[in-house]
N, CA, C and O atoms as CSV, one atom per row, in Angstrom:
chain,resi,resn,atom,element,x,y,z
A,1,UNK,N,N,104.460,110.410,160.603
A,1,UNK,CA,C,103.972,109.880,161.884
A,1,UNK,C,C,105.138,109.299,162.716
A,1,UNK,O,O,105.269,109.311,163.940
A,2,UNK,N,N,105.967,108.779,161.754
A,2,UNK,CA,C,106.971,108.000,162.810
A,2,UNK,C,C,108.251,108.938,163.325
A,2,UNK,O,O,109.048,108.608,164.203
A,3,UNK,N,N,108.258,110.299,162.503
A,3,UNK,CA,C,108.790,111.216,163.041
A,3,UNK,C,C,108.533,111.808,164.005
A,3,UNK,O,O,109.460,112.246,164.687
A,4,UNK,N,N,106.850,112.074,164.480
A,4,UNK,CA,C,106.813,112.149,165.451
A,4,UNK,C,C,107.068,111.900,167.071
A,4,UNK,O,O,107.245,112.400,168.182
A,5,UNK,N,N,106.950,110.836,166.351
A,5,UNK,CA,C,107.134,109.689,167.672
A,5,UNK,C,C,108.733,109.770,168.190
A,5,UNK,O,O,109.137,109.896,169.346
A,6,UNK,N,N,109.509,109.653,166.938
A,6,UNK,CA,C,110.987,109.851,166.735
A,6,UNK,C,C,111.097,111.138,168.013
A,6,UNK,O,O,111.719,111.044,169.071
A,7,UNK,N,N,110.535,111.958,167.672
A,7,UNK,CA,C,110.544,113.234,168.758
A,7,UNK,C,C,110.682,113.164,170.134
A,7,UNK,O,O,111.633,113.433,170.869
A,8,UNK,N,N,109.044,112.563,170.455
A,8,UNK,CA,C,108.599,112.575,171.604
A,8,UNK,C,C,109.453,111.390,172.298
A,8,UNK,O,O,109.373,111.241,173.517
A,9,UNK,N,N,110.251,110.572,171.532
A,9,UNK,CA,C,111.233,109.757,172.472
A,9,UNK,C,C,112.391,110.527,172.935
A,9,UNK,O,O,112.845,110.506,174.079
A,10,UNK,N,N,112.939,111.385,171.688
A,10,UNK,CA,C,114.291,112.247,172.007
A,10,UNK,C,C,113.747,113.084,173.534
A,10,UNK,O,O,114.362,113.473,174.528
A,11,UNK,N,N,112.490,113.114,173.182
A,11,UNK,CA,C,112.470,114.822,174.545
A,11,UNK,C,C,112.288,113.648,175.806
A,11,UNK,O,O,112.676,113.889,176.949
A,12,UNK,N,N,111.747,112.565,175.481
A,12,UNK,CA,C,112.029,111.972,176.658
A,12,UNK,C,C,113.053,111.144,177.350
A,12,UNK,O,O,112.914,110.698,178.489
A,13,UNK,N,N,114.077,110.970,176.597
A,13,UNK,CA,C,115.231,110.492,176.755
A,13,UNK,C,C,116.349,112.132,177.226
A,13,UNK,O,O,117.410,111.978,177.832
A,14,UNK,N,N,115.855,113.521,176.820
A,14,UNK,CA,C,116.747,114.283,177.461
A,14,UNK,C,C,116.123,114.516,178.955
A,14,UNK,O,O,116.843,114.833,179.903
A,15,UNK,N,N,115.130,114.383,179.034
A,15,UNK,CA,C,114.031,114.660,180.744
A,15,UNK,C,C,115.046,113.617,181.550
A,15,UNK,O,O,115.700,113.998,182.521
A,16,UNK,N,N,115.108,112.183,181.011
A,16,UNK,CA,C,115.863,111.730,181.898
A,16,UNK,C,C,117.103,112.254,182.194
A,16,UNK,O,O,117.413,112.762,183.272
A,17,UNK,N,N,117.818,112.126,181.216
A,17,UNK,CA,C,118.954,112.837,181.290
A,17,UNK,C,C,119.166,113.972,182.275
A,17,UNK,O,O,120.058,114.137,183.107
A,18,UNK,N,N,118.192,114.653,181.986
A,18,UNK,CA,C,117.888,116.341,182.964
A,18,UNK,C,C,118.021,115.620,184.342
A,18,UNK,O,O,118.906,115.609,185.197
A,19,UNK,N,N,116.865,115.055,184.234
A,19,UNK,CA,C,116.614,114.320,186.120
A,19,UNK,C,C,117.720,113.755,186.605
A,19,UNK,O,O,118.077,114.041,187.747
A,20,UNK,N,N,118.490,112.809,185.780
A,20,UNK,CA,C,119.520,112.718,186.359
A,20,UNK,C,C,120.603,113.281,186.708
A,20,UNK,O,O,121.142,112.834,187.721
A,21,UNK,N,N,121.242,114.401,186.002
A,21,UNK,CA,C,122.149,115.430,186.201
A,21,UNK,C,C,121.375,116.056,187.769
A,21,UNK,O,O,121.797,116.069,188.926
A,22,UNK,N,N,120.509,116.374,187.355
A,22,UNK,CA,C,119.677,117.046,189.036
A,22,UNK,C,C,120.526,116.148,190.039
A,22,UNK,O,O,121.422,116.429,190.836
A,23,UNK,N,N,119.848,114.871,189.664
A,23,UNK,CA,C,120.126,114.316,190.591
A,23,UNK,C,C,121.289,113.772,191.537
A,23,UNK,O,O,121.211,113.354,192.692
A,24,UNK,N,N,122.799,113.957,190.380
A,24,UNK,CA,C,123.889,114.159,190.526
A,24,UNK,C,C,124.072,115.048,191.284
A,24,UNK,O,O,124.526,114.866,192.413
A,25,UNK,N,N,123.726,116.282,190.769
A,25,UNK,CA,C,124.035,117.751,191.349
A,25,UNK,C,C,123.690,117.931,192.914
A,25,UNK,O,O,124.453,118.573,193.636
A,26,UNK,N,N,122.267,117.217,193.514
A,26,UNK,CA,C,122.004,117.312,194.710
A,26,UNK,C,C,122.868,116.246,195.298
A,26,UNK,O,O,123.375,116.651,196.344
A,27,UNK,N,N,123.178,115.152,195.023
A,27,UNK,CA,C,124.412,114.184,195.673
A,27,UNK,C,C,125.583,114.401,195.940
A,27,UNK,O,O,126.135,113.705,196.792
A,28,UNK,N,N,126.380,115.586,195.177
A,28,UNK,CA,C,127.328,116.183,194.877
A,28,UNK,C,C,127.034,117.439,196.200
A,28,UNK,O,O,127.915,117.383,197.059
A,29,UNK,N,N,126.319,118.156,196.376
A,29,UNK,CA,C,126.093,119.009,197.150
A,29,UNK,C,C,125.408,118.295,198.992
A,29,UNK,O,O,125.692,118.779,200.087
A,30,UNK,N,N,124.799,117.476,198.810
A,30,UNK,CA,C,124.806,116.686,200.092
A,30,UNK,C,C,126.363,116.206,200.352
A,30,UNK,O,O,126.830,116.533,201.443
A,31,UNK,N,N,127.242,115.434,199.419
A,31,UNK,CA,C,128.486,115.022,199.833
A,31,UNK,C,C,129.346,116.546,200.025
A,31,UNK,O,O,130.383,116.082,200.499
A,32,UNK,N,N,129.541,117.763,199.977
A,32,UNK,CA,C,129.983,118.609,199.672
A,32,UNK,C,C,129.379,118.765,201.330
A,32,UNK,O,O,130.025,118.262,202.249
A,33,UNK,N,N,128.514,119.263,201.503
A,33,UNK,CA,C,127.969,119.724,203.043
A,33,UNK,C,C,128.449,118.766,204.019
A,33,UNK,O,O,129.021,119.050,205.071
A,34,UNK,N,N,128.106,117.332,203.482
A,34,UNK,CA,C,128.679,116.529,204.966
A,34,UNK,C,C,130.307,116.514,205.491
A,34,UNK,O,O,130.829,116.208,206.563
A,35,UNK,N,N,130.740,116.914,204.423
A,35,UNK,CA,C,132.376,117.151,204.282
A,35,UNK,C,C,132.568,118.366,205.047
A,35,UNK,O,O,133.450,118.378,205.905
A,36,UNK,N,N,131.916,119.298,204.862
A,36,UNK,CA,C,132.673,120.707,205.197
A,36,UNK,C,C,131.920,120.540,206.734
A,36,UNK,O,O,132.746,120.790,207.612
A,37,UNK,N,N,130.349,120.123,207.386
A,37,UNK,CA,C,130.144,119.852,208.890
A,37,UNK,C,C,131.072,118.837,209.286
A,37,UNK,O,O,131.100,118.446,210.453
């Protein structure tokens, strides 16, 4: 049981992870556009 759980924290600790890289990636590409207009 507590392995489970063990799980469902890992996959939710990489989602953040995910979201945040996204979220890098679009900041990175807004600073990238305002640079080159």
């Amino acid at each position: 049981m507590s392995r489970k759980k063990h799980k469902q924290d890992n996959k939710k600790e990489s989602l953040i992870l995910i979201s945040a890289l996204i979220n890098l990636v679009i900041a990175l590409i807004g600073l990238i556009k305002t640079l080159i207009s």
